[in-house]
Structures are given as structure tokens and as C-alpha cells.
N, C-alpha and C positions, 0 to 999 in steps of 0.2 A: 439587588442589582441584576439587570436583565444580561443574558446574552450576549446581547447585540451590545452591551454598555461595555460590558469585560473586554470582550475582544477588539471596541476600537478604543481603548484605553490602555496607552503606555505603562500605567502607574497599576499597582495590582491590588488589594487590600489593605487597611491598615495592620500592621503588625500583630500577630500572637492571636488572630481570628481571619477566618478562609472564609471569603463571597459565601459559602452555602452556610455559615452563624458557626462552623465548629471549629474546633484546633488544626492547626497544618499539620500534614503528614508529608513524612521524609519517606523519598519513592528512592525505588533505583529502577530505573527502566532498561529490560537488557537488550540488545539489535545485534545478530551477528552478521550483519551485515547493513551498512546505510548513506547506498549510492544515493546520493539528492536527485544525480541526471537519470536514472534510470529504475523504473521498477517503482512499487507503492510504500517499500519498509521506509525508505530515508524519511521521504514525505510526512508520511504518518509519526514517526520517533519526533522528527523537527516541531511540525506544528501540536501535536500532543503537549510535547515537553514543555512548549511555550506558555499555552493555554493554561498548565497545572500552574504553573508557578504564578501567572497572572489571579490565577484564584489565591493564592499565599500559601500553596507548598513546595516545599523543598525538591526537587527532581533532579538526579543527578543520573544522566545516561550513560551506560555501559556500553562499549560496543567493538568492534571489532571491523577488518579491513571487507571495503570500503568505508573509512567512517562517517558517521553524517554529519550535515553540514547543521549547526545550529543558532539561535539567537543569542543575543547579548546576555549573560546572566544566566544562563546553562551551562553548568559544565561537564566535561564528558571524559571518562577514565576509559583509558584505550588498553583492552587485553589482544594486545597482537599476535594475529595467526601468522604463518609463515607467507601469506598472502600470495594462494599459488597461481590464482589465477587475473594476477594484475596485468594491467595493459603497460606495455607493449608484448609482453614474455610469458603469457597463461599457458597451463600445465608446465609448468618450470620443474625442476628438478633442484632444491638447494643446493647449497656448496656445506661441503660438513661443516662448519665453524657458525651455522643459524640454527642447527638443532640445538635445543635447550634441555628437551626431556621428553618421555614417555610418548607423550599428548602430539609431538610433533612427529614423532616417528609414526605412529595410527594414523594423523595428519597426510602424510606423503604416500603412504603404503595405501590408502583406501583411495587415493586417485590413481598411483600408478597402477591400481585395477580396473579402474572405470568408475568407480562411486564417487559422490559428493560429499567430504568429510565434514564441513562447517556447523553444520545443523550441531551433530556429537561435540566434536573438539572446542567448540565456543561451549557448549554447556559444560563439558570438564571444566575449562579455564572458569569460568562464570563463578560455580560451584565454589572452587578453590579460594578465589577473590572472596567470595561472601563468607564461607566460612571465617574467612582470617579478620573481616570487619563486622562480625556479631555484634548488634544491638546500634550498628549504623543505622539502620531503617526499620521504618514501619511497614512496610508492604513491598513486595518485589513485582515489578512486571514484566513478565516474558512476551518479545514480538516476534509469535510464531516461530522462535526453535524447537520450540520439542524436542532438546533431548533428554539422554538417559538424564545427566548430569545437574536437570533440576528436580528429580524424583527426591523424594525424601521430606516434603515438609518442612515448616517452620524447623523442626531440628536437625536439618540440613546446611538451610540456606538464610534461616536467623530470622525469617520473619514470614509471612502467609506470600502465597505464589496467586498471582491474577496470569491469566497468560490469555493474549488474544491471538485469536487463528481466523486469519484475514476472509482464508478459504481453503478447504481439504487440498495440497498438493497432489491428493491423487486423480484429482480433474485433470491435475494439468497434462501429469502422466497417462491415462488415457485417451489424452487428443495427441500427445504424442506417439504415442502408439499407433493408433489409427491412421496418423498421416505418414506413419515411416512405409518406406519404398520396400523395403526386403524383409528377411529375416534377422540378416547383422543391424541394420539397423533398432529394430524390434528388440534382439539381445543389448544392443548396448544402452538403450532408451530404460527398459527393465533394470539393469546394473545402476544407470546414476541414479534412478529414483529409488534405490532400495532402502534411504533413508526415509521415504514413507514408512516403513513397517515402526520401525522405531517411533518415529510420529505416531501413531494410531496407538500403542501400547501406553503412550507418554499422554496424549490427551484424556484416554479414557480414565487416566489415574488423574487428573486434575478436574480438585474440586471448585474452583471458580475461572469460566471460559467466559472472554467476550470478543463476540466478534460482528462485523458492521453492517449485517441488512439480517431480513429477515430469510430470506435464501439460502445466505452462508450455514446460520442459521439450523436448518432442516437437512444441510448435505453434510455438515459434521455428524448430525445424529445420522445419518446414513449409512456414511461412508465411514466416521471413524469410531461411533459408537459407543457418543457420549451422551450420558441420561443429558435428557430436555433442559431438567431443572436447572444443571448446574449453567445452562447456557444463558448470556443476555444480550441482546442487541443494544449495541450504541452506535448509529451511526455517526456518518465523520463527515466532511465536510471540506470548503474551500476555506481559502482566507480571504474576504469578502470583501475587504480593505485592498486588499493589492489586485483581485481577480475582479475587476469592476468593467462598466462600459466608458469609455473613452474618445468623445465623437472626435478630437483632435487627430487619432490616429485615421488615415484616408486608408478606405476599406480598395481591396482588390480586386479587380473583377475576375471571376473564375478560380478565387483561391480558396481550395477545401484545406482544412488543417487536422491531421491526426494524431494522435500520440501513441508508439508502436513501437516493438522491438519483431523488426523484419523476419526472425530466424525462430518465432514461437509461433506454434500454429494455432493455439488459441485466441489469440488475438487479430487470428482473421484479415489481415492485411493482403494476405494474395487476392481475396473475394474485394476489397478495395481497389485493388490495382485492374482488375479485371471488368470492375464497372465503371472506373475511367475511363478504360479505352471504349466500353460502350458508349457513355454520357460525352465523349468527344466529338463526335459524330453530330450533333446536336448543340452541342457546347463546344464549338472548338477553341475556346479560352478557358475552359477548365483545365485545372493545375494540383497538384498535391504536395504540400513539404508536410514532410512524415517527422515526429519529433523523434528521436531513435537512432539507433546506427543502422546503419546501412552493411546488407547480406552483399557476399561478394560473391555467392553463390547461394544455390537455393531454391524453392518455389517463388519466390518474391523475385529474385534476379531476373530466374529464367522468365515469367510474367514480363517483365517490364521488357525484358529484350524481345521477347515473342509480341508485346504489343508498339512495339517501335514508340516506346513512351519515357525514351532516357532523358528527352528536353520538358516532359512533364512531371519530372516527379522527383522532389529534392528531399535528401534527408540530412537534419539538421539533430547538434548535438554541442552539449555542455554549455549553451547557450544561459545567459543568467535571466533571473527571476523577470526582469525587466521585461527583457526579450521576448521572452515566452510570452509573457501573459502581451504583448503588442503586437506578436504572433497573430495569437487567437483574435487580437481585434481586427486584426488587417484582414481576414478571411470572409466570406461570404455564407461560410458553414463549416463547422464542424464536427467531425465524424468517428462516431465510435464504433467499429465493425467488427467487434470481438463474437465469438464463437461462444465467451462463457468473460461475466469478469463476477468478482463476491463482492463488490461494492461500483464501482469505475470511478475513481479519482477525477477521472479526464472532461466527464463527462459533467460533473459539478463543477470543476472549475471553468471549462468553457461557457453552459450556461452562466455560471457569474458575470461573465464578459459583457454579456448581454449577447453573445453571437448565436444565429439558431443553428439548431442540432438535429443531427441525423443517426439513428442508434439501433443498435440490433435489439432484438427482446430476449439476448444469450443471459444465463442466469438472473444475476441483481440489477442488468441494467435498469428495468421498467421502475425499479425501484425509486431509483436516481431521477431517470429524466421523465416519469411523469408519463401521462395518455397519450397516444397519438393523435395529432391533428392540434392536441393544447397547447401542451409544453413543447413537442419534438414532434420529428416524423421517427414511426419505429416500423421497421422489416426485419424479420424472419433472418436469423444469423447463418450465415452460408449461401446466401442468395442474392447473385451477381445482379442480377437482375433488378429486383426489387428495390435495392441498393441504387444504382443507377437513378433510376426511376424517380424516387424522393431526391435525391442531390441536385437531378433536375427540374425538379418540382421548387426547389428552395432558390437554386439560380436564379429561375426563371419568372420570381412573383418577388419584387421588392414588398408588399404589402404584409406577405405570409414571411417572408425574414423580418419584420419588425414585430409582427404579436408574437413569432415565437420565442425570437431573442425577448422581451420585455416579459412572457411570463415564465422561461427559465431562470432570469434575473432573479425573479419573485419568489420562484419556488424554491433556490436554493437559499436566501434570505430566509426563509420562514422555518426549513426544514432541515438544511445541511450548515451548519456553523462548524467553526473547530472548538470555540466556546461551549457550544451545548455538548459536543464531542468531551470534552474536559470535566463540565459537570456531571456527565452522566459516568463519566470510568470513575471518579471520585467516590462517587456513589457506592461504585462496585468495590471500589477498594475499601470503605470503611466496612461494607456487608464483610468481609474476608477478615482484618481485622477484628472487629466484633466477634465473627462466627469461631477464632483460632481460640480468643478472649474467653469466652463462654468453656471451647471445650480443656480449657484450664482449670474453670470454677474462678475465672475471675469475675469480679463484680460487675452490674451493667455501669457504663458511662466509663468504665477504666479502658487502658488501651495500654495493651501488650507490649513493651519491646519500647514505647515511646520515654521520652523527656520528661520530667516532669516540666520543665519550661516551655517547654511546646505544647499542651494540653487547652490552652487559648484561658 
């Protein structure tokens, strides 16, 4: 069964045998965190989860507050944090009668200093949970926690650890550096990312990483200083089904669409705001709704204020699956203006749309969307200008917005599925299994920790 068959197909395999000819494996997938509106973990946990079980295994995701939003037939056990920084009320301070233990007290204490505790306290909890269901699963997945809390091995955590690292958080922590105004800034930028160090100590000790371009790739070995070997690329992809071209939907004129959280400077959105107000000038119907929340302060504020561009530029949010993706149809381009991303989610599912794309060449993008001139127009990340320049290049040629929309369509069809996403981690979960298998002295073809009823 192809791909493309799996993933537009409701029904999954027949029983007691997985699309790729083996036995199913019983996953536990862990997310400490997985806002669907915001950021790439939800995303990735949802459509993964999907995909595995459409092959015919068992995935049951773990996860913790924000938790994701999933499909029908997933189920998802909730280790709840004291969840400090929910909306309306983040950096909260509980009422004594929500402490439970240890775990939450570390919890409150590492923010009321400045740190981000989640990464740790979800892996404690994590930990705890797994130990107490030994011989629930065949293979554990971690998405990009890294903490202390899943060191230890099958005889920790009850079965072999895959853990995928999207991209080193120490990227992100140096673009925030760089963009902070002072030195208090600088110190407190340093303090919430001090859960990198733990990161870095936790990947080097995991022996099967996958993460999604070949980029990410080369800056874990860099940055975190995890042998080559143990690394493998699987990219990920759209859901090609819901993220399609739709000529129904009436396109807008002058409407660029981004996807962007205002308040992160790698993501480059001030460098957008800023070639608005050039490409206005020339475009005075150019427009921007940013998917995201919206900074009430900031580089991004100040921008929009400094360019008298508060009637240009909407930022939209919680919007559902529909939406979004009738969003990106209605647009005339789509734009990714990140400074660095280790895959771009946005940037595949737009392309899917058929809408053409506008993208910087900041780490993985080129990955994603392909040559300049083909598939996308691509400029140089951080360059207001350049930026500008292609968005009005794309306005302003109906001809060049139909070949690039139709072979971004093409290239994610052929290159980014969540389907091949699902075959190729499966893949990597059985190498892990196998590899725990062996350094047992178990025999080849048996499988550690599994069913005999599930063996297919």
C-alpha cells in the first residue's frame, strides 16, 4: 500500500498485520506540551498519532497541559502539570491545596526564579507513569523533552526510547539573545533557557534521535553533540486531504498570510511588517493576517505603529482546521519570514493549498519549499527589502502565482506526506526494538516487551 493510499484512507489495515507486512507495535508517544493553535509539537503529536495507527498500531499519547487536540481513535492519558502558564492567569502562583508532591513544588520554584520547568517535571511525571505500566508498550516516543526523567533505558521506562528533536532550542536561545535590548534582558533570556543544558546532556545520552530535515540534522550534531549515527531524518509533512487547492474559495487581492508568533524573534515577523510597509507603496492593497497572537508590545507592535499599519495587519487565532486552511486559500501568497525554522510546518501546508510562497532560506526552509524561481520565491532571512521585493513580484504576475502554487502542490504530494512521516518513524521504532532485542541475546524476529498476540 502506497503513501498516498494510507493517508486518504479512513480504514487502516487489516487486523494482527501493519501496511509495512509486520506485527503492530504498542507506542506511547510523550508531548509535554500540545497547543494544536500554536507552535509545531501539537501538530506533529496529532497527525503522527493518526498516521501510526492508520498503519495498524496501537499509539497511545501522553501528554500534558496544553494538551493536543487529536483524532477519533487516539487516546490520550493526561499527566497534569499545575499548568502555570495558562491563559488568562500565566506565571500564576497556586493555592496550596494543588500541590500534590515533590514534582510540583521543583515545578513553581523553577519559575518563580525565571526558568522554564516543563521540559524536567513532565519527564519526572512521564517516568513515574511508565514505570508503574511495565510491559504496556513496545517502544516509547519522546517529542523533544529531553529531560533528566527519561534517562535510564528500557529498565527505566519499560521499553526502548525514540526521541525526536525538532531542532537544538539553543538556536532559539541565541536569536534571543541577540535581539534582547539590555543586559536584564540578556540575563533573564539566559535563566528561562537554562533548560537547554539539561537538553544537551539528555540527547547525547540517547541512542535513537529522529528529527525532520536534514539541517536539524547537522545542528544537533553541532550544537548538542550527538554522534551522526544515531541521528535519522524523517521528514513530516501536511495532511494533503484537508490542505488542498480549493478554486470555490474567492482569492483576495493583496492578502499575504503568515503563520507567526509576534513575540519570538526567530521567526522574523518584524522583517515582515517592515516590507509591508515598503511593498505598500506600490501595493496599496497589500494586507497581512498573521496566524498568531498578537504582541501588545514589542518589536512587532512598535513596527506596526511606527508604520501607520494597524488597518493592515490582522492577527487571527484559535481559528479551526477549516479556517485556516480557507485562510491560506483566500491569500494571494504566503509567507514564511523566519530567521531559522528545523523543518517549517507552514510552509508545506501552504504549498499544499496550492497558494505560492514566499520564504526565507533561514535553516530548513529550502528544504521544504524547494529552488527559487520553481517552487517559491526565496530571500536571504532578515532582509526587509528582498522580502518586499518578491511579495511584489508575486502580487503582481497572476501567471508566476499559478506555476508556483501548482508546483508547490506537486512537491509536497511527492515529498512531505504525514503517511511517509509515519512509515519512516515506524521504521525507526522497530530498528530500537530490534537493537534493545539483540543487546538481550534475544533471538532475531522476537520482540522484547511485546504480546504474543500482537506479533501479526
Amino acid at each position: 500500500m502506497t503513501a498516498e493510499a494510507i493517508e486518504a484512507s479512513p480504514a487502516g489495515p487489516r487486523q494482527g498485520v501493519t501496511a509495512d507486512g509486520d506485527g503492530p507495535l504498542r507506542i506511547a508517544l510523550l508531548t509535554y506540551k500540545g497547543n494544536p493553535f500554536c507552535g509545531g509539537q501539537g501538530v506533529y503529536v496529532r497527525h503522527l498519532s493518526r498516521e501510526l495507527s492508520r498503519l495498524g498500531h496501537t499509539v497511545e499519547v501522553i501528554g500534558s497541559q496544553p494538551y493536543p487536540t487529536l483524532d477519533d481513535g487516539v487516546p490520550l492519558t493526561e499527566i497534569a502539570s499545575l499548568d502555570l502558564y495558562r491563559s488568562p492567569d500565566p506565571f500564576r502562583t497556586p493555592k496550596r491545596e494543588e500541590y500534590r508532591d515533590w514534582i510540583d513544588g521543583l515545578e513553581v520554584a523553577t519559575m518563580w526564579t525565571g526558568g522554564f520547568p516543563e521540559p524536567l517535571t513532565f519527564s519526572l511525571r512521564a517516568r513515574r507513569m511508565l514505570a508503574a505500566r511495565r510491559g504496556d508498550f513496545d517502544v516509547v516516543h519522546d517529542n523533544q523533552t529531553l529531560g533528566y526523567g527519561l534517562l535510564g533505558g528500557p529498565k527505566a521506562l519499560g521499553a526502548p526510547l525514540v526521541t525526536t528533536i525538532h531542532h537544538p532550542i539553543t538556536v532559539d536561545r541565541q536569536l534571543e539573545l541577540d535581539a534582547a535590548a539590555d543586559w536584564k534582558r540578556r540575563a533573564s533570556v539566559r535563566r528561562w533557557y537554562a533548560f537547554t543544558r539539561m537538553q544537551k546532556r539528555v540527547a547525547r545520552r540517547s541512542e535513537s534521535v529522529l528529527t525532520v530535515s536534514g539541517t536539524s540534522r547537522q545542528e544537533i550534531v553541532e550544537h548538542l553533540g550527538v554522534r551522526e549515527d544515531r541521528i535519522r531524518v524523517v521528514h513530516i509533512g501536511a495532511d494533503t486531504t484537508l490542505w488542498s487547492p480549493d478554486p470555490s474559495v474567492a482569492e483576495v487581492p493583496g492578502r499575504i498570510v503568515t503563520t507567526s508568533s509576534a513575540d519570538v524573534p526567530l521567526k522574523g515577523l518584524v522583517f515582515l511588517i517592515e516590507a509591508l510597509a515598503k511593498l505598500r507603496t506600490e501595493h496599496p492593497d497589500a494586507h497581512l493576517v498573521v496566524v498568531g497572537k498578537r504582541a501588545e508590545d514589542g518589536p512587532v507592535a512598535q513596527a506596526i505603529e511606527r508604520y501607520g499599519l494597524g488597518g493592515a495587519v490582522e492577527f487571527v487565532k484559535g481559528i479551526s482546521d477549516t479556517e485556516l486552511v480557507d485562510l491560506y486559500r483566500s491569500a494571494q501568497v504566503a509567507c514564511v519570514p523566519s530567521l531559522y525554522e528545523g523543518f517549517s510546518l507552514p510552509a508545506a501546508e501552504g504549498m499544499a493549498t496550492g497558494t505560492p510562497l514566499v520564504a526565507t532560506t533561514g535553516g530548513a526552509i529550502p528544504e521544504v519549499a524547494g529552488a527559487d524561481g520553481e517552487t517559491c520565491l526565496a530571500v536571504p532571512p532578515g532582509d526587509a527589502g528582498a522580502l518586499a521585493a518578491a511579495l511584489g513580484r508575486v502580487l503582481g504576475d497572476r501567471e508566476l502565482r499559478a506555476r508556483l502554487g501548482a508546483a508547490g502542490r506537486a512537491r509536497v504530494l511527492d515529498r512531505f506526506t504525514w503517511a511517509r512521516a509515519a512509515q519512516g518513524t515506524a521504521e525507526l521504532y522497530r530498528e530500537a526494538v530490534a537493537r534493545q532485542g539483540a543487546s538481550r541475546g534475544i533471538g532475531q524476529g522476537a520482540r522484547p516487551g511485546a504480546r504474543q498476540d500482537l506479533r501479526g
